[in-house]
GUDO-510261 format. One record per residue (C-alpha): residue number from 1; residue in one letter; x, y, z. Coordinates in Angstrom, 3 decimals, decimal comma. Layout:
REM residues N
<node resi="NUM" resn="a" px="X" py="Y" pz="Z"/>
...
REM end
This chain:
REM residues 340
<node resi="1" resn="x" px="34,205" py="-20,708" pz="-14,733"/>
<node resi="2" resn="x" px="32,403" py="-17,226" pz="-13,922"/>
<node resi="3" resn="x" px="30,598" py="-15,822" pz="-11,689"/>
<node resi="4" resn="x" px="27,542" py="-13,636" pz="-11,953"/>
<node resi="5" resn="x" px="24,927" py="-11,794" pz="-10,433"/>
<node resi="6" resn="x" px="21,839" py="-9,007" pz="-10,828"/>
<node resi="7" resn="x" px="21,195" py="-7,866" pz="-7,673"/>
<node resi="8" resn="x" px="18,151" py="-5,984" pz="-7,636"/>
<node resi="9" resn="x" px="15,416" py="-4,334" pz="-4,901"/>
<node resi="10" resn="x" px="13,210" py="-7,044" pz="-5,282"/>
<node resi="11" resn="x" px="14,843" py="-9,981" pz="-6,443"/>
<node resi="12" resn="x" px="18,462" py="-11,274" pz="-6,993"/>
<node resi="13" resn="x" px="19,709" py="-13,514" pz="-9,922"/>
<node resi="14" resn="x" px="23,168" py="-15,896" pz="-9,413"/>
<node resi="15" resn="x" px="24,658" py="-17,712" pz="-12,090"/>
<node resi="16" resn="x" px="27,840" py="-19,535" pz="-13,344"/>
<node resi="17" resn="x" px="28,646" py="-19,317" pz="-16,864"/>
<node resi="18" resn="x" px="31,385" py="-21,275" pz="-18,821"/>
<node resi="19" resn="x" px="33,731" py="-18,216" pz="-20,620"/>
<node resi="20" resn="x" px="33,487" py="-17,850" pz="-24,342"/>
<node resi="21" resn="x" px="34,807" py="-15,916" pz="-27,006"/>
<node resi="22" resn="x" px="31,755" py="-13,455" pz="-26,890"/>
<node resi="23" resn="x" px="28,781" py="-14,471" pz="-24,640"/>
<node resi="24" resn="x" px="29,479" py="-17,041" pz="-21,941"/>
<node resi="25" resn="x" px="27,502" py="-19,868" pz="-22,173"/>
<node resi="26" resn="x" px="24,727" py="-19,943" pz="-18,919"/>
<node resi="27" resn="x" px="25,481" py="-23,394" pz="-16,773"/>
<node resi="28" resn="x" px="23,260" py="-23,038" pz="-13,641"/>
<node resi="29" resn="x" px="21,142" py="-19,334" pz="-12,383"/>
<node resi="30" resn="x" px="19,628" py="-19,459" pz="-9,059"/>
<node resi="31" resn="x" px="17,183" py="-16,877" pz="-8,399"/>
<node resi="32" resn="x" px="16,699" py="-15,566" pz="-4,620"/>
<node resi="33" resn="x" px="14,681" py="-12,904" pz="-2,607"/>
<node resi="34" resn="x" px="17,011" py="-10,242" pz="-2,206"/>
<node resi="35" resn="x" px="15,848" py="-8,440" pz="1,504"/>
<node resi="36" resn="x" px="15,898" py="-12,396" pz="2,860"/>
<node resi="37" resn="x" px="19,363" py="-11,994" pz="3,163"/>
<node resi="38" resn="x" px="21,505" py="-9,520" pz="5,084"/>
<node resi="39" resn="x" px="24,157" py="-9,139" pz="2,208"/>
<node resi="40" resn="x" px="25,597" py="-10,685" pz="-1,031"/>
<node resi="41" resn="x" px="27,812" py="-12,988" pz="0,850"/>
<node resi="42" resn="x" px="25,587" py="-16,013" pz="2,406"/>
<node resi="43" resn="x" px="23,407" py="-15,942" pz="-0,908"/>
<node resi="44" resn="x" px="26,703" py="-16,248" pz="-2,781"/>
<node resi="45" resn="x" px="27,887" py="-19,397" pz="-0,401"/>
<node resi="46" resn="x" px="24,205" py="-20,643" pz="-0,751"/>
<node resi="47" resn="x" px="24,033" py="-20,703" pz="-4,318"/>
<node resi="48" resn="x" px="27,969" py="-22,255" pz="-4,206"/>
<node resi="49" resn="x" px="27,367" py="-24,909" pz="-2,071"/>
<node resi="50" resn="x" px="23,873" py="-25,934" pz="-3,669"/>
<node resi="51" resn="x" px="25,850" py="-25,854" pz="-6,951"/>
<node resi="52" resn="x" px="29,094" py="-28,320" pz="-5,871"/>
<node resi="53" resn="x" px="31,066" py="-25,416" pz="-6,778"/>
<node resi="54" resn="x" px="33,951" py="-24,629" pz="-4,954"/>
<node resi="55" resn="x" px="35,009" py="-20,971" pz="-5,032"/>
<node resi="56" resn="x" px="38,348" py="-21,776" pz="-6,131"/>
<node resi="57" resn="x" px="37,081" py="-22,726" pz="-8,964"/>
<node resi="58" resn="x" px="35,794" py="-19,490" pz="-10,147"/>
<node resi="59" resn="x" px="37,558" py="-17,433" pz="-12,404"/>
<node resi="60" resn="x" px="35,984" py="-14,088" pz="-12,294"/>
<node resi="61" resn="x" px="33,148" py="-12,760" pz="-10,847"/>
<node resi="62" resn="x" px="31,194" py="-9,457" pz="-11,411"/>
<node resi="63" resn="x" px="28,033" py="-8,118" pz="-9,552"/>
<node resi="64" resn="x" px="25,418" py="-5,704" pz="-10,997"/>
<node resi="65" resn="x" px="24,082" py="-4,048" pz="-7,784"/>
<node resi="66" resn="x" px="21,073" py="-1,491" pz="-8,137"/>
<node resi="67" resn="x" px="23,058" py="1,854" pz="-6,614"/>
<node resi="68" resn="x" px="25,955" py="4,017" pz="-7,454"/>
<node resi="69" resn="x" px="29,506" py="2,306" pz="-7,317"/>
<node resi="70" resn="x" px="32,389" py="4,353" pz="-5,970"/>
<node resi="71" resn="x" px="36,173" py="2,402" pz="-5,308"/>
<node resi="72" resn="x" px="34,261" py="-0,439" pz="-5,709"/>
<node resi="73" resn="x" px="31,675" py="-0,124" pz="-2,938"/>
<node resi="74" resn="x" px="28,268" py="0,764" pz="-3,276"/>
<node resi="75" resn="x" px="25,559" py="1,264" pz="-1,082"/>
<node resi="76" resn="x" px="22,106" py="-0,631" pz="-3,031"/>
<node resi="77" resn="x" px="19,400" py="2,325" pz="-2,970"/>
<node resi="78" resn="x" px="16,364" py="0,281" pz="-2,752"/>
<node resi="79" resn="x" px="17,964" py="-2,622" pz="-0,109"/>
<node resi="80" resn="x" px="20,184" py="-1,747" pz="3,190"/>
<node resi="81" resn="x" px="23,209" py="-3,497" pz="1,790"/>
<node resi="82" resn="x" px="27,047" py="-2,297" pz="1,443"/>
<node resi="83" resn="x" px="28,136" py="-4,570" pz="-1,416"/>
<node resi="84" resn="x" px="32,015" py="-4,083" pz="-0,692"/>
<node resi="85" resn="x" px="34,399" py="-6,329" pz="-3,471"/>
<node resi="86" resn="x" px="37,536" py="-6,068" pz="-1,202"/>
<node resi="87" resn="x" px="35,047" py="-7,695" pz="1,787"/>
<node resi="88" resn="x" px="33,746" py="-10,088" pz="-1,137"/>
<node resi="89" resn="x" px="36,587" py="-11,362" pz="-1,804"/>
<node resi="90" resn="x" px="37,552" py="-11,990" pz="1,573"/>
<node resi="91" resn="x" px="34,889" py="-13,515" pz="2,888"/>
<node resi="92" resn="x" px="33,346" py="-15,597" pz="0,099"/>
<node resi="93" resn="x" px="37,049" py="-16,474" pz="-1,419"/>
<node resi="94" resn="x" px="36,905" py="-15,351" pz="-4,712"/>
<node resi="95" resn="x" px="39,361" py="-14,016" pz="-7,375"/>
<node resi="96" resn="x" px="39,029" py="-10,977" pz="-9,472"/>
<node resi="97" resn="x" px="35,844" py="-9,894" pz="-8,370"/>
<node resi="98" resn="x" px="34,180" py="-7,135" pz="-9,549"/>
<node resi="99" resn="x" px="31,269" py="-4,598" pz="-8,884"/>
<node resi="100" resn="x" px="29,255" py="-2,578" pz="-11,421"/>
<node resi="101" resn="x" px="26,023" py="-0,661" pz="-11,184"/>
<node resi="102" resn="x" px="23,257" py="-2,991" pz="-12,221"/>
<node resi="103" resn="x" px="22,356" py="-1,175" pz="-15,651"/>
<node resi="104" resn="x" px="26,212" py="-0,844" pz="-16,747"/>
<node resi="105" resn="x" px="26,156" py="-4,967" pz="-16,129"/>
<node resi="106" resn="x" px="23,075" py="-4,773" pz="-18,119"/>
<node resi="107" resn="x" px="24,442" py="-2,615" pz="-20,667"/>
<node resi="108" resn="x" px="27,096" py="-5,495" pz="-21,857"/>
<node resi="109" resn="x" px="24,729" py="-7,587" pz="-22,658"/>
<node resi="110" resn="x" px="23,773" py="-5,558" pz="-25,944"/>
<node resi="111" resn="x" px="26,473" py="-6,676" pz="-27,947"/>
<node resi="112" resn="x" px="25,408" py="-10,153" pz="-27,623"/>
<node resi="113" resn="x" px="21,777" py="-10,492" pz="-27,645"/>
<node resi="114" resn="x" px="20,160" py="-12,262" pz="-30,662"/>
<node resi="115" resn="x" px="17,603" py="-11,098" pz="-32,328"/>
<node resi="116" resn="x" px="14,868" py="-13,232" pz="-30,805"/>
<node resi="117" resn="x" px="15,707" py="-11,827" pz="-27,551"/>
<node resi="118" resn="x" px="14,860" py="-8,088" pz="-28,715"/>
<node resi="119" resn="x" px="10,964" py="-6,628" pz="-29,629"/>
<node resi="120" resn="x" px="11,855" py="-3,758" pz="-32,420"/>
<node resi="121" resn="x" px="9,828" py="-0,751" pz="-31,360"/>
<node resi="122" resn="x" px="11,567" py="1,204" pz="-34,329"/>
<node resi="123" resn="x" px="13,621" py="-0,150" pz="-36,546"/>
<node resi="124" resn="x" px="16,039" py="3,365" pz="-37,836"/>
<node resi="125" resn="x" px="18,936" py="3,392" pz="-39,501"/>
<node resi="126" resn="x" px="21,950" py="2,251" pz="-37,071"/>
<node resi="127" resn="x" px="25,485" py="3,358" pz="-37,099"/>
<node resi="128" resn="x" px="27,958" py="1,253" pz="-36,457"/>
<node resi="129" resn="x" px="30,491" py="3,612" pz="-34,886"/>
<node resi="130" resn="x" px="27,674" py="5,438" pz="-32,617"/>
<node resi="131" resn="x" px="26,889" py="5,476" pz="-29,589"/>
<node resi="132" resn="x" px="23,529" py="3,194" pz="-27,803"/>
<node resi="133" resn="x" px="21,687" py="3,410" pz="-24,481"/>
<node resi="134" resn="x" px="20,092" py="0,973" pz="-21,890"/>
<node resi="135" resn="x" px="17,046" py="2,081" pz="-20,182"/>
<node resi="136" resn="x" px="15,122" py="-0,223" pz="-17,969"/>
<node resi="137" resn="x" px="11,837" py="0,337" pz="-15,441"/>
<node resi="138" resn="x" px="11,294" py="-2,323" pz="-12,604"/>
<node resi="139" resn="x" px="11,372" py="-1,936" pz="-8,589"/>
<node resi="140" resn="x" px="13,420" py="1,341" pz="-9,605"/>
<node resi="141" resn="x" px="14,694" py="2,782" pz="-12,713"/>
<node resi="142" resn="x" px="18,176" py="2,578" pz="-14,340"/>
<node resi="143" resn="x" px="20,316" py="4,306" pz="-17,478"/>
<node resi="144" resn="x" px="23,070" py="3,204" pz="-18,768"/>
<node resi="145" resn="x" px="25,270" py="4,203" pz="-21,558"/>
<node resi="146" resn="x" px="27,612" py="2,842" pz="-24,097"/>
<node resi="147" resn="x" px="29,558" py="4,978" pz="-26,032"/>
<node resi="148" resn="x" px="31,307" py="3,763" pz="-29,205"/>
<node resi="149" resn="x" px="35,220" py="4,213" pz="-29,090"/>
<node resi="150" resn="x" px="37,330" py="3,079" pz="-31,840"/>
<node resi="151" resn="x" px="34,221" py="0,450" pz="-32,662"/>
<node resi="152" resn="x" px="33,576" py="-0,940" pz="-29,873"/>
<node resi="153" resn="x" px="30,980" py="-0,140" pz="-27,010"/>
<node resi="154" resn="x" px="32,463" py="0,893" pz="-23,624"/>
<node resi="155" resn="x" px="29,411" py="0,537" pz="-20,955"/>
<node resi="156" resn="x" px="28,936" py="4,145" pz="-18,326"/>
<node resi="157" resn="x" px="26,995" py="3,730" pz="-15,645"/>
<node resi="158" resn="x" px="24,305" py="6,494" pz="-14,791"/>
<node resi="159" resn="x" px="22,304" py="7,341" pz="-12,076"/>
<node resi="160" resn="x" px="19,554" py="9,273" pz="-14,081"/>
<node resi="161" resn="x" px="16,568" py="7,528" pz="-12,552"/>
<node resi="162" resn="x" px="16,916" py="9,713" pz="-9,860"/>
<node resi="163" resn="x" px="16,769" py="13,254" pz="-12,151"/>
<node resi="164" resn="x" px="14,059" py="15,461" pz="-11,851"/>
<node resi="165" resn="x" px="11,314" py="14,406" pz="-13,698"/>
<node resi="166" resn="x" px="9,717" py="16,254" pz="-16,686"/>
<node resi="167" resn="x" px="5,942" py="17,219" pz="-16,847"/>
<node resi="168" resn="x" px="5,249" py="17,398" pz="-20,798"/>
<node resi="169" resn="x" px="1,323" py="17,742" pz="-20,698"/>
<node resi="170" resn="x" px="-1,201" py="19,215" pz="-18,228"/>
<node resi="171" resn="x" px="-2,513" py="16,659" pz="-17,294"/>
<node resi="172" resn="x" px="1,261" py="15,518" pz="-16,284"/>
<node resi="173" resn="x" px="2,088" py="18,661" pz="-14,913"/>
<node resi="174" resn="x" px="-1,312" py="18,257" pz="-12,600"/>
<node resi="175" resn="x" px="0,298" py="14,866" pz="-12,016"/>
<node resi="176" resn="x" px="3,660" py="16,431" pz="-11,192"/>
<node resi="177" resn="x" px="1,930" py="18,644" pz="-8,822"/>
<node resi="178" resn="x" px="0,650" py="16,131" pz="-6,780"/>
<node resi="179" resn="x" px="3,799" py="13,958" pz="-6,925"/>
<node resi="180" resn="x" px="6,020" py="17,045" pz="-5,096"/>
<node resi="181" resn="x" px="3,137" py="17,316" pz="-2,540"/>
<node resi="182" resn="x" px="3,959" py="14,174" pz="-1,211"/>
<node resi="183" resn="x" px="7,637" py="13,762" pz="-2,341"/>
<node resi="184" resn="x" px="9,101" py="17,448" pz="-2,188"/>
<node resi="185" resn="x" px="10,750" py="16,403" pz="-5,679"/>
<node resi="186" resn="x" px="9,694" py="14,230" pz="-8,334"/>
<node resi="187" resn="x" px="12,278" py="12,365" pz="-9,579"/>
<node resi="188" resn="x" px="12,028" py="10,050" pz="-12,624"/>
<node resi="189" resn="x" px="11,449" py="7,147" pz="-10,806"/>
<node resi="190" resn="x" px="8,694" py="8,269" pz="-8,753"/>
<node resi="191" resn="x" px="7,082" py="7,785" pz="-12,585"/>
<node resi="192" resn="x" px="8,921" py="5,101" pz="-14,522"/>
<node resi="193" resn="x" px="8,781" py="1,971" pz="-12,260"/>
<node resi="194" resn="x" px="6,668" py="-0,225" pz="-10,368"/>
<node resi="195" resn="x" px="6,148" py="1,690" pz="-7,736"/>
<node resi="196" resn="x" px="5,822" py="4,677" pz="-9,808"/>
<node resi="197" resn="x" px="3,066" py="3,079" pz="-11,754"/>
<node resi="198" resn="x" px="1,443" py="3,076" pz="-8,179"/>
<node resi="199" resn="x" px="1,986" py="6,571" pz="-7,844"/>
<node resi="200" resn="x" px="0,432" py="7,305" pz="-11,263"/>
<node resi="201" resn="x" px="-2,343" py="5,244" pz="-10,278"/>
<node resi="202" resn="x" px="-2,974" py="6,547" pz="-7,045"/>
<node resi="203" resn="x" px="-3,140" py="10,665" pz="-9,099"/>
<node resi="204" resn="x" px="-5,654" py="9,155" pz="-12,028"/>
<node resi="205" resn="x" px="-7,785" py="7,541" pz="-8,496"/>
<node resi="206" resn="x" px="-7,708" py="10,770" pz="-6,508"/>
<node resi="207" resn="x" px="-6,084" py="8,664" pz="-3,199"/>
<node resi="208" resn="x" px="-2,657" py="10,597" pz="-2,626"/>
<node resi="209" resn="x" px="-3,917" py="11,814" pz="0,828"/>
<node resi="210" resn="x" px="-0,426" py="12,842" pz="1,346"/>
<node resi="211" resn="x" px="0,733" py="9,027" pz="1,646"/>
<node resi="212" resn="x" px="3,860" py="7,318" pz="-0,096"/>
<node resi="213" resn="x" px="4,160" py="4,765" pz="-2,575"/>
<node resi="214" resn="x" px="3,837" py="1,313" pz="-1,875"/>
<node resi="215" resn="x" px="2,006" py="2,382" pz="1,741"/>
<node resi="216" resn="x" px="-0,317" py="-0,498" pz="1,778"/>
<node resi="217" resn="x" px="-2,441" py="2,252" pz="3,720"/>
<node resi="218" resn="x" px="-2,283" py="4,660" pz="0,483"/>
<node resi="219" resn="x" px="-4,369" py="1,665" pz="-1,916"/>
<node resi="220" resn="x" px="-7,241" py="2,579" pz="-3,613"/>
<node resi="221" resn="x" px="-10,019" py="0,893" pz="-1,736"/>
<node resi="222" resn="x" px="-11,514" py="-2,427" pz="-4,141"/>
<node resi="223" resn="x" px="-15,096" py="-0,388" pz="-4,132"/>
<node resi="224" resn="x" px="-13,395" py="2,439" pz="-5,286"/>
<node resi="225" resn="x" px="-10,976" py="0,702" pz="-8,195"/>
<node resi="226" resn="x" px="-13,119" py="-2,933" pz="-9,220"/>
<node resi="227" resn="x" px="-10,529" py="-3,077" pz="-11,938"/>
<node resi="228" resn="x" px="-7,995" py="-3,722" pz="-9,523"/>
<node resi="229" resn="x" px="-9,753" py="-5,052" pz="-6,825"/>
<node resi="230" resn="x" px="-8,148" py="-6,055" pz="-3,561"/>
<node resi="231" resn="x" px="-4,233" py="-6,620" pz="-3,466"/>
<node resi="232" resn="x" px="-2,841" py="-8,189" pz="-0,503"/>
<node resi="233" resn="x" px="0,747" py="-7,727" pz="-0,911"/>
<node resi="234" resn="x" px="1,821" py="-3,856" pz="-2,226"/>
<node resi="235" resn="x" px="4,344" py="-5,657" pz="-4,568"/>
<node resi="236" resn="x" px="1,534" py="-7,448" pz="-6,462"/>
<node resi="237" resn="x" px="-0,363" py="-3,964" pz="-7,235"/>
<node resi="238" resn="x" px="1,273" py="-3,014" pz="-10,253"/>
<node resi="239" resn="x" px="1,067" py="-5,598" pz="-12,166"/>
<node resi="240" resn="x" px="-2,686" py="-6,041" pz="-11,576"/>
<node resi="241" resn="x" px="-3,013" py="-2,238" pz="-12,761"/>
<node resi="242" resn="x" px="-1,582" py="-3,321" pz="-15,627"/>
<node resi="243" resn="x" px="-4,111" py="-5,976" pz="-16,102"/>
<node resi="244" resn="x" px="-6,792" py="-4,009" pz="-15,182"/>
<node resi="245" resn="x" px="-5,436" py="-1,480" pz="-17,758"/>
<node resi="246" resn="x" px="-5,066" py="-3,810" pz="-20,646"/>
<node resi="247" resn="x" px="-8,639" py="-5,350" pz="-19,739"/>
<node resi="248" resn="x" px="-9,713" py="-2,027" pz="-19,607"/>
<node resi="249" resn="x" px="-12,306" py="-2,367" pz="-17,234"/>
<node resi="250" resn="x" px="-11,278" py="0,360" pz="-15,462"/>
<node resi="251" resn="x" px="-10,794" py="4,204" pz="-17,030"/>
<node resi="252" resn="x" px="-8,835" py="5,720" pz="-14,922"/>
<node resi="253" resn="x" px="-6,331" py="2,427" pz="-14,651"/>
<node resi="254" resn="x" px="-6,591" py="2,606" pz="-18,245"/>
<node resi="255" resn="x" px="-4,699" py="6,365" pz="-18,044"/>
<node resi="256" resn="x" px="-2,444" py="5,263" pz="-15,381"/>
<node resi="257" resn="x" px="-0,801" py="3,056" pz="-17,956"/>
<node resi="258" resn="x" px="-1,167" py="5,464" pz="-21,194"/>
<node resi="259" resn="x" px="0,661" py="7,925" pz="-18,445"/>
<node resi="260" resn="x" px="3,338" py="5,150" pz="-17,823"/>
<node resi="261" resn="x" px="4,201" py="4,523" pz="-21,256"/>
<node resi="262" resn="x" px="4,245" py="7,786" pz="-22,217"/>
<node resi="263" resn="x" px="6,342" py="8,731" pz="-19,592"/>
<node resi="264" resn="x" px="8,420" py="5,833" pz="-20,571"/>
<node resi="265" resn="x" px="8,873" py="6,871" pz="-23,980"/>
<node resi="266" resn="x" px="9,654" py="10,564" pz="-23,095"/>
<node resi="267" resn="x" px="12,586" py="9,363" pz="-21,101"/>
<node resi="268" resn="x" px="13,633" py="7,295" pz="-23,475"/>
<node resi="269" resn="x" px="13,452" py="9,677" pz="-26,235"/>
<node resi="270" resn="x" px="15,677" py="12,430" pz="-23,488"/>
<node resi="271" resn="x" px="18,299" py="9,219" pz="-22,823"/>
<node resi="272" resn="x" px="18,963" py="8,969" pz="-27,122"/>
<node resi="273" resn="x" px="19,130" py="12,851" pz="-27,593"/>
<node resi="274" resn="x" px="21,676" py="12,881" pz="-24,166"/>
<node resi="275" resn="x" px="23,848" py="9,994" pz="-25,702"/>
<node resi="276" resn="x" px="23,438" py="10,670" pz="-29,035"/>
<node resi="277" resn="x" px="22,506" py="6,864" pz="-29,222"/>
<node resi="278" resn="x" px="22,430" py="6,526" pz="-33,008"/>
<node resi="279" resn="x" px="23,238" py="2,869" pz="-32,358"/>
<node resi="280" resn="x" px="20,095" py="2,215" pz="-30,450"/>
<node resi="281" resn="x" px="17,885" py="2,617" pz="-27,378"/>
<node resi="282" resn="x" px="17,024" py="-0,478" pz="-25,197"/>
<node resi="283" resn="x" px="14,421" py="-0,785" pz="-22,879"/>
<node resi="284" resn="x" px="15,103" py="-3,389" pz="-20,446"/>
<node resi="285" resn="x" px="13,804" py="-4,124" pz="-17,250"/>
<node resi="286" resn="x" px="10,919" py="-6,126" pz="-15,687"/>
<node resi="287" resn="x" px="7,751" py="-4,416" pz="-16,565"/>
<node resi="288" resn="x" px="8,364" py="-4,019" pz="-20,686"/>
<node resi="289" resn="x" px="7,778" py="-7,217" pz="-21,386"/>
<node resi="290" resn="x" px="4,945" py="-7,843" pz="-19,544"/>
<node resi="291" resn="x" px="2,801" py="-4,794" pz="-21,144"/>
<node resi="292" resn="x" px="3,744" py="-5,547" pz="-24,352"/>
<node resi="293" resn="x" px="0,432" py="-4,617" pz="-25,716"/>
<node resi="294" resn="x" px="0,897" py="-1,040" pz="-24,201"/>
<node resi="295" resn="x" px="4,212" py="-0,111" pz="-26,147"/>
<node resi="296" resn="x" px="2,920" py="-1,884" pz="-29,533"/>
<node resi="297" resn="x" px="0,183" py="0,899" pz="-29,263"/>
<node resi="298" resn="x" px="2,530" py="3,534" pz="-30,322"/>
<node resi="299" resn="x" px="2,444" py="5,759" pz="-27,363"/>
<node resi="300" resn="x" px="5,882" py="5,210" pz="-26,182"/>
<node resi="301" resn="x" px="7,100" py="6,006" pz="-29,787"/>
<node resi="302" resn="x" px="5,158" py="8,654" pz="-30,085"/>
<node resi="303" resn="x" px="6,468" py="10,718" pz="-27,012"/>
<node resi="304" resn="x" px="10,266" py="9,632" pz="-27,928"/>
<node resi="305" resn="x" px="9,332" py="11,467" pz="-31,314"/>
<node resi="306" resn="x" px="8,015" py="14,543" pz="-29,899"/>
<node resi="307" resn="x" px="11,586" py="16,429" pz="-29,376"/>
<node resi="308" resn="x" px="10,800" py="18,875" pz="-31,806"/>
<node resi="309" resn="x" px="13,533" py="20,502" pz="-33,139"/>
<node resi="310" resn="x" px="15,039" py="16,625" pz="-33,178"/>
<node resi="311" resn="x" px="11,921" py="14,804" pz="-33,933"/>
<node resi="312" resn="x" px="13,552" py="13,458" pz="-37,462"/>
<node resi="313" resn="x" px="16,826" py="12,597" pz="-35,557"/>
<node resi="314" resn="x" px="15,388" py="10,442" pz="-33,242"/>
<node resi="315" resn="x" px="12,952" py="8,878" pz="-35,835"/>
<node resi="316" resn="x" px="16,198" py="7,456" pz="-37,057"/>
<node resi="317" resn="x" px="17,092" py="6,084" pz="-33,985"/>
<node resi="318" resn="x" px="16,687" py="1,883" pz="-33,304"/>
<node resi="319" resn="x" px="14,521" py="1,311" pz="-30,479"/>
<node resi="320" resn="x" px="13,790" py="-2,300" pz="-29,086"/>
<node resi="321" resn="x" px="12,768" py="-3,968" pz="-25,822"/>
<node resi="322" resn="x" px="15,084" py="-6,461" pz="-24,245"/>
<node resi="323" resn="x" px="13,115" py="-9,449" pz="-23,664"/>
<node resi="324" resn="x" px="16,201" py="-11,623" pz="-22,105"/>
<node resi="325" resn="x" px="15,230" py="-11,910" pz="-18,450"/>
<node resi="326" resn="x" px="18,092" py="-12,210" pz="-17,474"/>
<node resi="327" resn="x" px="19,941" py="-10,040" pz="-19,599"/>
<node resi="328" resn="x" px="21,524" py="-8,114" pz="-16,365"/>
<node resi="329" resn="x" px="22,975" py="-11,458" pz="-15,462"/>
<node resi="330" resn="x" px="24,063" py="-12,313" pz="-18,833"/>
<node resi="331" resn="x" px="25,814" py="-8,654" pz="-18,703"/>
<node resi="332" resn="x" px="27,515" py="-9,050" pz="-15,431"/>
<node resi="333" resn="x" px="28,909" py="-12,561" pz="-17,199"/>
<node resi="334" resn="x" px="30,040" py="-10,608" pz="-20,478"/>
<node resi="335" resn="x" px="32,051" py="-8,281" pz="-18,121"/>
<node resi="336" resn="x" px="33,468" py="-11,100" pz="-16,057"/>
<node resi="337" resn="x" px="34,603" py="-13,182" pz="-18,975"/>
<node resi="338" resn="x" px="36,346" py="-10,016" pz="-19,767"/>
<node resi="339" resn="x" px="37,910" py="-9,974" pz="-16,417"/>
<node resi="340" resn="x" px="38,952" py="-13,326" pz="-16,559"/>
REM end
């Protein structure tokens, strides 16, 4: 049996998976708030003990964790955890345990997705011995690569989320303006994510006032924004600028989003030209999904075609959103199976 988890800012997924020739098959996933614990270890004996599972039992187990893995420690960037796999081991009793960076887990879950689990943004032309990439926008935002060696992919972890961000446009590099008022930098996440999509919001509403993201003091009043209205908790307020967006009862909510996506697709477009990803780009991630409408209306496409001289290259290039929830989770099982 294997172990696996996605542990992410907002939100962490555990599940045990029976190993497989290719993609484990999913026997229980238990899904917990991430900052209600103080570490991995009590969710892990939680979700154990509410499962009958005895950690003997376990095979393998490997952890996606949102932040940079070094010797197998990392220090989450969004949550005040160490996630330490000697200390894992230890303490919650398990064998062969192993810790990747959340998009890398994600990342081995490409091989093995079906095709209803994928939304084809672009079909290309795909080459079987190139390389792909793994893009995905939620509390943060994560890269990943996989480069094709002798046939088969090998997943990289990346921390490009936190590069410097790209203005494109005026009205982005007004945008980026604002952004390193408040920030000193703009990195790509400060755009491409959840909060991000706050920040955007907050430029196209006029309401920096020199406030972070996700200040519950920086919100657009509701008599300023009726799109949006009033938001109690700051982690509810993107998604209802999405709504407001695709209701479009509110302009400047309905930028904010055209911003997003655009954004989104830039990035996208700069992750296949860095990887070469003539295998594909996927988007993964939390918010994709949910604003389907707002990628089928060719924006995102549109600015991961404008890399003029490549625009033809990357016209080739298969794009498609990963609509597997739990694909991270399936991922971290792939690489545990592997482990085994």
């Amino acid at each position: 049996m294997l172990l696996a988890a996605d542990v992410g800012g907002t939100k962490t997924l555990l599940g045990l998976f029976a190993r497989a020739p290719e993609r484990p098959t999913r026997i229980e996933v238990g899904e917990f708030t991430t900052l209600d614990y103080d570490s991995l270890v009590p969710m892990i004996r939680e979700f154990l003990k509410a499962s009958s599972i005895e950690a003997r039992a376990i095979d393998a187990a490997t952890f996606g964790v949102a932040g940079a893995v070094t010797d197998q420690v990392a220090r989450l960037t969004n949550v005040p955890w160490l996630v330490d796999a000697a200390a894992i081991t230890e303490a919650a009793a398990l064998r062969h345990v192993q810790i990747l960076n959340d998009l890398e887990a994600m990342a081995h879950s490409v091989a093995v997705l079906e095709p209803k689990e994928l939304r084809v943004l672009q079909h290309g032309v795909s080459q079987p011995d190139g390389n792909a990439a793994v893009i995905a926008a939620g509390t943060g935002l994560g890269e990943a690569l996989l480069l094709n060696v002798d046939g088969r992919f090998v997943a990289g972890a990346s921390e490009g989320g936190h590069a410097d961000w790209g203005a494109r446009t005026p009205r982005e590099i007004e945008m980026l303006s604002a952004l390193t008022r408040v920030y000193g930098r703009c990195s790509v996440e400060h755009v491409i994510s959840g909060p991000g999509l706050v920040n955007i919001y907050q430029f196209t509403h006029d309401a920096f006032g020199g406030r972070t993201f996700l200040s519950p003091a920086a919100f657009v009043p509701a008599r300023t924004c009726q799109g949006v209205g009033r938001v109690g908790d700051p982690a509810d307020l993107p998604a209802a600028i999405s709504r407001s967006a695709l209701e479009k009862r509110c302009p400047a909510c309905v930028e904010s989003l055209d911003l997003f996506v655009t954004a989104y697709g830039a990035e996208a477009g700069n992750l296949a030209l860095r990887t070469v990803a003539t295998a594909g780009i996927y988007v993964g991630g939390g918010i994709a999904p949910k604003i389907l409408p707002a990628f089928d209306s060719g924006q995102f496409i549109d600015a991961f075609h404008a890399k003029e001289p490549m625009s033809a290259f990357v016209a080739t290039i298969p794009v498609a959103i990963i609509l597997n929830p739990e694909a991270g989770l399936l991922g971290a099982a792939v690489h545990a199976n592997l482990a085994a």
